[in-house]
GURODO-347009 format. One line per 8 residues: number of its first residue (from 1); their letters; for each residue x negated, y, z negated of N, C-alpha, C. Coordinates in nm, 3 decimals. Example, Ala and Ser with C-alpha at 12.3 -4.5 7.8 and 13.67 -1.06 7.14 Angstrom:
BEGIN
1 = AS = -1.319 -0.569 -0.780 -1.230 -0.450 -0.780 -1.320 -0.330 -0.780  -1.285 -0.225 -0.708 -1.367 -0.106 -0.714 -1.290 0.003 -0.787
***
This chain:
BEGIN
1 = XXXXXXXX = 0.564 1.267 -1.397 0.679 1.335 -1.342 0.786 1.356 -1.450  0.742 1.325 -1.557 0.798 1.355 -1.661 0.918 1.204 -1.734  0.989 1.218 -1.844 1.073 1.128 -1.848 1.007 1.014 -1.967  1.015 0.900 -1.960 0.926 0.818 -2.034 0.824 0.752 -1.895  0.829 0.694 -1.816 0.766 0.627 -1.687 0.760 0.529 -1.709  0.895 0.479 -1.705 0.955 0.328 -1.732 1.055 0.334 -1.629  0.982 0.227 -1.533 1.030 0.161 -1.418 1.055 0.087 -1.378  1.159 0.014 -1.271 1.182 -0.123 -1.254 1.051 -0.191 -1.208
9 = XXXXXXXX = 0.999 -0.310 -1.243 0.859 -0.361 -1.150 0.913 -0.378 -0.990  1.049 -0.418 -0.959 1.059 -0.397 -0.826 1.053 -0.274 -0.767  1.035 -0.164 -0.843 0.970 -0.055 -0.766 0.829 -0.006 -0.745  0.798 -0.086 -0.830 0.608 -0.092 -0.827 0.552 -0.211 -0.736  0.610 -0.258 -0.721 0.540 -0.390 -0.627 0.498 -0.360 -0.461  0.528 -0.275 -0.412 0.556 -0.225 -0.281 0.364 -0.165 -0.279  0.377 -0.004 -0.354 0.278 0.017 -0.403 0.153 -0.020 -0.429  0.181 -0.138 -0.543 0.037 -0.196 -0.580 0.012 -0.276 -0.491
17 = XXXXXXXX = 0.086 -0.345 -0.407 0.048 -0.443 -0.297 -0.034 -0.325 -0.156  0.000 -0.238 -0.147 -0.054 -0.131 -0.114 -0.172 -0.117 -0.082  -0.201 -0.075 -0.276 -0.332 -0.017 -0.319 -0.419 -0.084 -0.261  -0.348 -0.249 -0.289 -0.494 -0.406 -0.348 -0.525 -0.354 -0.206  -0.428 -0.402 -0.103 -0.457 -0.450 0.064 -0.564 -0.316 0.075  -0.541 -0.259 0.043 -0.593 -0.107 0.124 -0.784 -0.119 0.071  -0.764 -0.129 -0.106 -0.927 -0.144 -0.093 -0.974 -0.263 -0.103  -0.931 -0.367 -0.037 -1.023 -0.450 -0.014 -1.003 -0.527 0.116
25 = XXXXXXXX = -0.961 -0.415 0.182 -0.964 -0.446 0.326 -1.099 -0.474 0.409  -1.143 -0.444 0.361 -1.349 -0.467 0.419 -1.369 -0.580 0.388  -1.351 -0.596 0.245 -1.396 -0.756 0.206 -1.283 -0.852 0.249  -1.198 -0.849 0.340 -1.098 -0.937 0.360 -1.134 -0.984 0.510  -1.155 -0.863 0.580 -1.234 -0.865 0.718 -1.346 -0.950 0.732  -1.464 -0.906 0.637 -1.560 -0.998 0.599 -1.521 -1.112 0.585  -1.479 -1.196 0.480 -1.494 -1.340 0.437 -1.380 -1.398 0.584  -1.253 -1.339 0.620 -1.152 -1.392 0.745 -1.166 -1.356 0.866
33 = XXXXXXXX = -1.275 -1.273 0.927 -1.329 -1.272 1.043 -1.345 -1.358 1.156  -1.399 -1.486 1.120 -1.345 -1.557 1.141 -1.235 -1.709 1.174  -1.190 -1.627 1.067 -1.065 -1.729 1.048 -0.921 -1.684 1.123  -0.943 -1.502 1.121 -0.767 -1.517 1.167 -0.766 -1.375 1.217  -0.729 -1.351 1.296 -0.708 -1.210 1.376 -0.754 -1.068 1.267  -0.806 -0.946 1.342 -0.866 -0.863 1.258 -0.739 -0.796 1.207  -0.616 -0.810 1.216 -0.498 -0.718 1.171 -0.433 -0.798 1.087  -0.393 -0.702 0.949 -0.330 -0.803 0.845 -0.174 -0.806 0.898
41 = XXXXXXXX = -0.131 -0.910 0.895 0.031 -0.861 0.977 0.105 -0.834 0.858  0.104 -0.899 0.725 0.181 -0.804 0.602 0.146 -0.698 0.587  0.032 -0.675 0.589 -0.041 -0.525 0.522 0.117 -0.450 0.626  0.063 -0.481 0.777 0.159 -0.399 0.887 0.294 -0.400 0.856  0.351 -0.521 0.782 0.480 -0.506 0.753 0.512 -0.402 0.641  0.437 -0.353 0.539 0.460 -0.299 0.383 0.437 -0.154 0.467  0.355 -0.158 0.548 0.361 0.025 0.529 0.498 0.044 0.636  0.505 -0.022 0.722 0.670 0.015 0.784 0.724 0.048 0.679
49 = XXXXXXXX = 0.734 -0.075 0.569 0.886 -0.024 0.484 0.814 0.072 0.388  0.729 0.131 0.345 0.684 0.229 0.263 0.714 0.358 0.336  0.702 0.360 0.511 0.729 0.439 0.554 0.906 0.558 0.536  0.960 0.419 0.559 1.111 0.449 0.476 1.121 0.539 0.357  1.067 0.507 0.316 1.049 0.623 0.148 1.064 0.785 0.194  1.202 0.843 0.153 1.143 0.942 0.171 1.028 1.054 0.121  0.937 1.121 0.204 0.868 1.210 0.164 0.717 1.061 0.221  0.754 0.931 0.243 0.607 0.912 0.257 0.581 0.981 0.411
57 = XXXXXXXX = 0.418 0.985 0.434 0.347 1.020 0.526 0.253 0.909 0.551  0.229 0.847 0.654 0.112 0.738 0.693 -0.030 0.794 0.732  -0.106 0.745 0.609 -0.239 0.850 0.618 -0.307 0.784 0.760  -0.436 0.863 0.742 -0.546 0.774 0.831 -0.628 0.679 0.814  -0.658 0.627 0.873 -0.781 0.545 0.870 -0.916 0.606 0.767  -0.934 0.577 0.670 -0.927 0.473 0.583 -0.831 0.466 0.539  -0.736 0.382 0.519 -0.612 0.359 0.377 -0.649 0.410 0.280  -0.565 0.501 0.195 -0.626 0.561 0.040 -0.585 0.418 -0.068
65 = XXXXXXXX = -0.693 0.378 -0.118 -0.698 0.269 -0.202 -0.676 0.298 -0.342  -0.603 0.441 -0.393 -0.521 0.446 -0.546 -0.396 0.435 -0.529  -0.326 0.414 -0.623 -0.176 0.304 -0.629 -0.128 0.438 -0.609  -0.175 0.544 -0.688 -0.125 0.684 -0.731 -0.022 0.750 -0.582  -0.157 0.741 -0.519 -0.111 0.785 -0.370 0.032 0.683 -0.318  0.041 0.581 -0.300 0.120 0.512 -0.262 0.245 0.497 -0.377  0.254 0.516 -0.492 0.343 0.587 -0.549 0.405 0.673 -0.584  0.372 0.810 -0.549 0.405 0.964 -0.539 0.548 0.979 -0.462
73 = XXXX = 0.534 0.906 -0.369 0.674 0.937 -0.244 0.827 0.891 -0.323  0.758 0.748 -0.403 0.895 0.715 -0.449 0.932 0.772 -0.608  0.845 0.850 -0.687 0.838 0.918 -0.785 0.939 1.037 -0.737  0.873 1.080 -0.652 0.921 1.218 -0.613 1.069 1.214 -0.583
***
C-alpha cells in the first residue's frame, strides 16, 4: 500500500491471531473435541472486534487462513 510497511506490532496482532485460528481450526477440533465445546470463544471474540475495522466484511465458512486477507481492512 505503499510507504515503507512499518507498523506498530499492536496492529498486527489482531490479524495474525486471525490467520493461525482460522487455519488450524480442523486440527484444533480434532485433538479438543473432546475436551471442550466445538466453538472457539476467542476465535468469536477477535472477529467481533476485527469486525469494527472499517471496510472489514465477515467472510464465510471456511475462514480465509492468509494474514493478507485479515489485514487489508486495516491497511486500507
Amino acid at each position: 500500500m505503499g510507504g515503507l510497511g512499518v507498523r506498530k506490532v499492536s496492529f498486527l496482532v489482531l490479524p495474525a491471531y486471525l490467520a493461525s485460528a482460522a487455519s488450524t481450526e480442523s486440527l484444533q477440533n480434532t485433538i479438543f473435541d473432546s475436551v471442550r465445546p466445538s466453538e472457539d470463544e476467542m476465535l468469536g471474540v477477535y472477529l467481533s472486534k476485527w469486525q469494527f475495522i472499517p471496510g472489514a466484511v465477515l467472510p464465510s465458512e471456511p475462514l480465509p487462513t492468509k494474514q493478507s486477507f485479515w489485514d487489508s481492512p486495516g491497511i486500507t
